[in-house]
N, C-alpha and C positions, 0 to 999 in steps of 0.2 A: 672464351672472350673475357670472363671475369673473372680466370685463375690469378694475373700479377693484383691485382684491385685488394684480392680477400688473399692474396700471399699464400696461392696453394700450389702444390705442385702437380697435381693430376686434377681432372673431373673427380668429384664426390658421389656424384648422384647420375651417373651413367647407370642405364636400364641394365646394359649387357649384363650379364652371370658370373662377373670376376671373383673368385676364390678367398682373393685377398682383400677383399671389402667382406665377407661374410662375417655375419653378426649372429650371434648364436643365445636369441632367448632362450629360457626354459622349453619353450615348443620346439625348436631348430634343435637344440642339445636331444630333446627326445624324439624325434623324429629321425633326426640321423642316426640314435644309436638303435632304432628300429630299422636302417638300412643296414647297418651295419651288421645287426645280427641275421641277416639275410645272408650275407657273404660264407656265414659255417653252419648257419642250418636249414635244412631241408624243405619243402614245400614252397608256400607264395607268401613274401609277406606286403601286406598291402598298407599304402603310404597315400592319401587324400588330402587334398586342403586348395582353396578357392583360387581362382586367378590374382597371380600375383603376390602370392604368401610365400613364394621363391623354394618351389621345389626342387625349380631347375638348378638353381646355386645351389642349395643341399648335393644334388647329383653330382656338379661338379667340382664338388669340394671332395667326394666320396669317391671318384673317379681318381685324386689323389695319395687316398687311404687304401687303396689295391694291395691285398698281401702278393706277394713276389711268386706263391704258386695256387696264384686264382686267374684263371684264363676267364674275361668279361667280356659278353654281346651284348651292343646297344642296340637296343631298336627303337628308333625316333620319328619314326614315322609311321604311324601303326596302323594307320587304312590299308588294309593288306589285305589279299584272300588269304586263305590256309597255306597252299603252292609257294604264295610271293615272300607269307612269313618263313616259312622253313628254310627257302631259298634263301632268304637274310639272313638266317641265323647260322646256316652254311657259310655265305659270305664271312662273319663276322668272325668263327671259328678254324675261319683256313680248312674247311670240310671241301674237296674237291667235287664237283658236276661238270657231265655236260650241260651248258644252257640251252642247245638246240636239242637236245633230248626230253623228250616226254614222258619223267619219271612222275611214278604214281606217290602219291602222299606214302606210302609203304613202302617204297622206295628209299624216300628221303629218311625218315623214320629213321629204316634200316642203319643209312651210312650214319645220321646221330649217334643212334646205339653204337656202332661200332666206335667211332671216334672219341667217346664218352668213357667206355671201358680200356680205350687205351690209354686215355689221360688221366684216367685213374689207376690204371698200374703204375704210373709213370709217380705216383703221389700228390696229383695234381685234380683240383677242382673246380669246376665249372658254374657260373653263373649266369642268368638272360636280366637281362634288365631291359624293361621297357617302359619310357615315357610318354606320356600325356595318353593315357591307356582307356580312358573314357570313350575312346575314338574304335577301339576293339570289338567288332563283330561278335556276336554269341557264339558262333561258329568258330572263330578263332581264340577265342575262348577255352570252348571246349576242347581243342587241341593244344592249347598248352596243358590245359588237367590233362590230358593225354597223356604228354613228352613228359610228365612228374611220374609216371610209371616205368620211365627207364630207372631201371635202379639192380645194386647188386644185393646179396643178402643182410650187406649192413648198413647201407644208406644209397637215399634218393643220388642219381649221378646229375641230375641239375638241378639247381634251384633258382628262384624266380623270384625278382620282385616291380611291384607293379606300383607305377605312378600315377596319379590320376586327379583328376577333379572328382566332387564329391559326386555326381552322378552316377561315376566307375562303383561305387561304393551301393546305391541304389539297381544298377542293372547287377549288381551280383546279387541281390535279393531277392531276384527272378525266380523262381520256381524250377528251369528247365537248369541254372546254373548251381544248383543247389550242392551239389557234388565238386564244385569248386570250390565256395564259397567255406563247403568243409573241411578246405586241404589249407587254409589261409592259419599259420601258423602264428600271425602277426600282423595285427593292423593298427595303425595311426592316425590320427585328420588332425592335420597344421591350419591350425588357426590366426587367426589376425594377430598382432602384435598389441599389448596392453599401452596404458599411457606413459608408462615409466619405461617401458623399452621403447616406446617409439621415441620419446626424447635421448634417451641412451646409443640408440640406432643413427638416428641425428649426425650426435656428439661422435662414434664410434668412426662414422662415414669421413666426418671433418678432420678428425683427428689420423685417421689411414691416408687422409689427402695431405696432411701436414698443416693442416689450417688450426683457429680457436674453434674452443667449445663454444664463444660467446658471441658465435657470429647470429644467431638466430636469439632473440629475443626470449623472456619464457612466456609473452604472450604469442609468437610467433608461434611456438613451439606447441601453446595448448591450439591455436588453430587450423596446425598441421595434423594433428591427431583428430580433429572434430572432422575436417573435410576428408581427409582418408581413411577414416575407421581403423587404419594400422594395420589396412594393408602396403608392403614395403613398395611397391611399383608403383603405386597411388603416390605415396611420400618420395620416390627420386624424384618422378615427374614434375612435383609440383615445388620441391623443396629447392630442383633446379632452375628450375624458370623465375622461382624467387629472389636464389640469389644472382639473376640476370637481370630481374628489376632494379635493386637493390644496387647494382653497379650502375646500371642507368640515369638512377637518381643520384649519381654521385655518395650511397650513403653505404657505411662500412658494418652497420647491422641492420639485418632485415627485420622488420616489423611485419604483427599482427596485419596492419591494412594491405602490404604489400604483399601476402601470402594469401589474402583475399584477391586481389587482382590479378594476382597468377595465375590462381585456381580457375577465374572465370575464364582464362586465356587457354589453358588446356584439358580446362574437360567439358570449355564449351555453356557454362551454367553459375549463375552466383550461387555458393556457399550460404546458408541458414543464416543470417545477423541478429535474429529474434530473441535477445538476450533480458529482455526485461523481468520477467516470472521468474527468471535463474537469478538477477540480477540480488533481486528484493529478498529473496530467501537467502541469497550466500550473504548479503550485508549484515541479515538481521541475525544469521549463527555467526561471522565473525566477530560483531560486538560482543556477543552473548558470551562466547569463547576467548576472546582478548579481555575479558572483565575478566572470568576466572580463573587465565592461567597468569594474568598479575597477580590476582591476589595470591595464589599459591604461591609466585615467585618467593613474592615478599614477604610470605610468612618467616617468622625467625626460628621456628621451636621446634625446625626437624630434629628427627632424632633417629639411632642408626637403625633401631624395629621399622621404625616408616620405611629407610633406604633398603631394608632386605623385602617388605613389602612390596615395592615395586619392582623387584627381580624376582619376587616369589609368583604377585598376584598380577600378571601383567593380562592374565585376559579377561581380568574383571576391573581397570579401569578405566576413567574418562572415556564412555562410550558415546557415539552421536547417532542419534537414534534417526527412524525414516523423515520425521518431524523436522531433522536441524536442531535440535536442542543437545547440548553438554550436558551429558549427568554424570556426579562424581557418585564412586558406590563406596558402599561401606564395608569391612569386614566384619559380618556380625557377630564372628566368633572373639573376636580382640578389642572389639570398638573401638579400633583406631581406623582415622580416615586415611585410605591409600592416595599419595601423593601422586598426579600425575600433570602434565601438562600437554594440551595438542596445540602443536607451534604454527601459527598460521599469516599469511603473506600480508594479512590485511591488519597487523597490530602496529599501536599509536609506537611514535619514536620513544613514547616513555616505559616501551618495554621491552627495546631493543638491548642487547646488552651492553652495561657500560662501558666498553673496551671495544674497537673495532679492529681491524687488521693494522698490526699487525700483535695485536694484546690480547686475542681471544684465539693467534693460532699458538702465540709460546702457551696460554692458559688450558687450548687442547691439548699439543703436544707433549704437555707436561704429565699430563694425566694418562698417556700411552706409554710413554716412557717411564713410569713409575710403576705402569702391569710390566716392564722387563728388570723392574727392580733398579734401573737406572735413572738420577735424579738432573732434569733438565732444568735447570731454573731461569732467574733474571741475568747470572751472571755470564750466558752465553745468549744473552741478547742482541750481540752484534754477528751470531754466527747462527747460518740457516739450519732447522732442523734436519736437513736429509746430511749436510756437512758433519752435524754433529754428532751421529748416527752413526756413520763410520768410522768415528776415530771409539764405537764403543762393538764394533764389529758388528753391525746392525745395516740394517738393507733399507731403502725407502723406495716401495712400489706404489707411482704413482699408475691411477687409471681411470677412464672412465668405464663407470659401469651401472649397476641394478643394483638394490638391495639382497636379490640372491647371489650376487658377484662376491658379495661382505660376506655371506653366512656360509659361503663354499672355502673362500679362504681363513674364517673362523680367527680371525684376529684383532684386536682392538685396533682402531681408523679413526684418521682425521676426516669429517663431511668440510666442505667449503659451501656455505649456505651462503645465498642472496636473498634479499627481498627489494625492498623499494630505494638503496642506498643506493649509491655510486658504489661502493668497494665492498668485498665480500664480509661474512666472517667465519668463523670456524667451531666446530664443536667436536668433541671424542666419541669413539662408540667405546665403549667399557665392558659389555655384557648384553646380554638377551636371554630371554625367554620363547617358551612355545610360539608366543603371539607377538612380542616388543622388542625394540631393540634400547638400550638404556643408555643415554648419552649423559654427556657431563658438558654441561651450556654456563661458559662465565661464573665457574664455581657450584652452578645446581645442578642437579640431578633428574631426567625428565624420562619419565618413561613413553615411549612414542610406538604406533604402527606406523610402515610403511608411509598408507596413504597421508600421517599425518604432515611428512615433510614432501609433498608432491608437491609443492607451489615455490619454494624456496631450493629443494634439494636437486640439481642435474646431473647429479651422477659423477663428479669430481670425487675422488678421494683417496687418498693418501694411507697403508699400511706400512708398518714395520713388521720384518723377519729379521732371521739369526741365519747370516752369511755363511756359507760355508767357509774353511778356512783358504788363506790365498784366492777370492773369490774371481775372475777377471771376467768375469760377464757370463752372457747365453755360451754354452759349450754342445759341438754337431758333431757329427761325422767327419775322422780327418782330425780334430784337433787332438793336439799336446799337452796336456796342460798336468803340474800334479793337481788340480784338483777333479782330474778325470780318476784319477786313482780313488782319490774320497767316493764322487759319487760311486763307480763298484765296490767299495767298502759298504757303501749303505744299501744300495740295492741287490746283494749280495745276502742280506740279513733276509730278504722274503724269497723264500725257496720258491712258490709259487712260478718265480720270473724265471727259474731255469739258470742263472747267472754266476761262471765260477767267479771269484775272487781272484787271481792273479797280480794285481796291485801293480797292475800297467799305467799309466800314465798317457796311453792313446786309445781315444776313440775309435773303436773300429765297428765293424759290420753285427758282432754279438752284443756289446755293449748297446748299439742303437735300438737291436730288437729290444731286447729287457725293456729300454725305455719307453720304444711305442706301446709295449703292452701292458705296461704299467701306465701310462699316458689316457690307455681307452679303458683297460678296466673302474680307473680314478673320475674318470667322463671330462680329463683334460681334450686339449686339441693334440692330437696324436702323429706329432709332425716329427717327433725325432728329435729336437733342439729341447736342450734343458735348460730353461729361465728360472724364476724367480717362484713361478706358480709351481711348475714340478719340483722344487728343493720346498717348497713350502708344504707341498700332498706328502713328498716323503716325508719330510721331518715328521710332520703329525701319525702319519701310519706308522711309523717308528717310536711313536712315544717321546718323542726329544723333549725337553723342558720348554716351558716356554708357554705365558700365557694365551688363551680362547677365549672365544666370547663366551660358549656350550661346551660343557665339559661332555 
């Protein structure tokens, strides 16, 4: 109903399990690559996490990553005796029965076993996967450790992995399960989403629909994370129904109240409003913190020992203790004060910086183009940075994402920061440490965690990479191109991948493997297509020039 209204082209925020909507926190990235190691090793690996933390999409995104000779049985509906599971798993492996026959569990057994070592001579291995696995009798239980004893003298011939709410995870605690619980070669519990992927989740969902990031306010946004706790079925739900207020009311961004009235609309209940005790404490640390990260601003008498300071000492400053209080620390050994600043939503206009879009993005950009050695100045003021880019054989990947989205691809980035303005502005990332990421803000230098830019920062941001040569976009399976030849030039140099060099020019069926398996070893998405992220993991695994944030 509100797709032409917010100019999208599908639902955002449909419940179903679409593949192509998956959003892959830190939890989902680990978590799936614990299904994944399920697929070539032995035993049960077990995968937990609460209603609605999207096992299920994990599944069916992994259900896409099938190697070509791994034969897969779902079992999805796992209220089963012993008889009905075997017979399913029959089903699901083309294992032939009578159904009107009254074969003994020894029976079935049997015809596994057999079927098992014929698809294993065949060079071919076999996996059970079953979901929502909480639901699992002891008894069938037990019979899967069972069927983990078919095996020949060099490996188990099935392997298993179990999906479950956390419960699944308590009944194997059992005493009588004990003997399972020690064949589990791998286990995970998917947790809720944090505040910065749930805004990132958001922004990811809008953007796969073809909408703005800026359809959801960033009050909207913190009161989607308070009423969902971050779990993601909580945030369709509610995130949908909002933006169907939101068209109702004629209005083209959803607010904080409207995502309040949502919520009561479908989960039946108001949302917490009791903001006063939070209130009085966040006001009295942002004056406290907008005093002293002016005055820092404005100090005149940096010098370059303070600047390696703060790329040196980044986890010893500007800490905000359980109190609310900024304290700046000192380095006892230098006596010099480590400079830092925590940049927060709530400082006066007079310490915003003087330059606003579009003077604080040429002021970033300059400063990332200068880690590639190349000098962007005032005199290409009338031409866009990603335009400029190109004509210096340089790539501009725009995305939304996380703060670990920047440290995986380990290159200097433009943030697009908001606060209380109408129009954005911009800052550089430059460098990081263990703890900080070190930006450059309208000529200063601010060393920041994470959380310090939560209020302002949604996940916009802007890297530059070094294009392959003749670069003409994503290259699949099927294409032509010569810089299909490049990348088997490069991927060619890690023996690991198995990959002759031949200096073909077509994509074909060997070239793809190399890449999925360099795609899942790197912990890309292992889809086969080479973008921007996988010429970016190579280049770095290869050493290529080219500056990092971390060396």
């Amino acid at each position: 109903m509100y797709l032409k209204h917010f100019n999208l082209s599908q639902e955002p925020f449909s419940i179903a399990p679409d593949p192509s909507f998956l959003y892959l926190s830190d939890g989902h990235r680990e978590a799936l690559a614990h299904l994944l190691y399920g697929f070539s090793h032995g035993g049960f690996v077990l995968v937990t996490g609460e209603v609605g933390t999207g096992k299920t999409t994990l599944l069916r995104n992994l259900i896409k990553q099938t190697p070509n000779d791994l034969d897969v049985a779902f079992v999805l509906n796992p209220r089963l005796t012993v008889r009905e599971l075997l017979e399913t798993i029959c089903d699901e492996l083309g294992v032939a029965y009578k159904p009107e026959s009254q074969y003994s569990v020894k029976q079935y057994i049997d015809m596994l076993n057999k079927h098992l070592l014929q698809t294993h001579q065949r060079g071919r291995s076999t996996v059970l996967i079953i979901d929502e696995a909480q639901n699992l009798s002891p008894a069938v239980l037990e019979q899967l450790r069972l069927l983990t004893n078919l095996e020949t003298d060099e490996r188990k011939l099935l392997r298993i992995i179990l999906l479950g709410q956390p419960e699944l995870g308590e009944m194997l605690d059992r005493q009588e399960l004990r003997q399972l619980a020690q064949r589990i070669t791998a286990r995970y519990h998917l947790g809720a989403l944090s505040r910065d992927d749930t805004n990132t989740y958001i922004n990811h969902r809008l953007s796969r629909a073809g909408g703005s990031g800026q359809i959801f306010t960033p009050g909207a946004l913190s009161r989607l994370y308070k009423i969902s706790k971050g779990i993601p079925r909580l945030l369709n739900v509610v995130a949908d129904r909002s933006m169907l207020g939101a068209y109702v009311e004629g209005q083209y961004q959803v607010s904080a109240g409207t995502v309040d009235r949502a919520a009561i609309e479908v989960l039946g209940k108001s949302p917490s409003t009791d903001y006063r005790p939070w209130l009085v404490g966040a006001a009295a640390c942002a004056i406290l913190a907008t005093a002293i990260v002016w005055a820092l601003i404005t100090r005149s008498d940096g010098s370059t020992e303070q600047d390696q300071a703060i790329a040196e000492q980044g986890s010893k400053v500007s800490q905000v203790d359980n109190q609310g209080a900024t304290t700046i620390t000192s380095d006892t050994t230098s006596g010099t004060i480590v400079r830092d600043a925590v940049v927060t939503l709530a400082r006066p206009q007079s310490a915003t910086p003087n330059g606003r879009a579009p003077d604080t993005q040429r002021s970033a950009y300059h400063e990332v183009f200068k880690r590639w050695n190349t000098d962007y100045n005032e005199s290409y003021a009338d031409e866009s940075p990603c335009d400029f880019a190109e004509t210096v054989q340089l790539g501009c990947l725009q995305r939304k994402g996380r703060w670990s989205d920047i440290a995986r691809l380990n290159l200097p980035a433009v943030l697009e920061l908001w606060d209380n303005q109408e129009e954005p502005y911009y800052a550089a990332v430059v460098d990081a440490t263990a703890t900080r990421f070190v930006l450059m803000l309208d000529g200063q230098k601010l060393a920041v965690a994470p959380r310090d830019l939560r209020d302002i920062w949604f996940g916009s941001f802007t890297t530059l990479w070094n294009q392959p040569p003749d670069y003409p976009g994503n290259l699949r399976r099927g294409d032509r191109h010569i810089t299909v030849s490049h990348l088997r030039q490069q991927l060619a140099q890690l023996p690991d991948l198995g990959l002759r060099d031949n200096n073909s020019d077509r994509f074909g069926t060997e070239l793809e493997q190399a890449v999925l398996r360099f795609q899942t070893r790197e912990g890309l998405m292992a889809d086969g297509v080479v973008g921007p992220e996988t010429w970016i993991r190579l280049f770095h695994r290869l050493g290529q020039p080219g500056p990092v944030l971390r060396g």
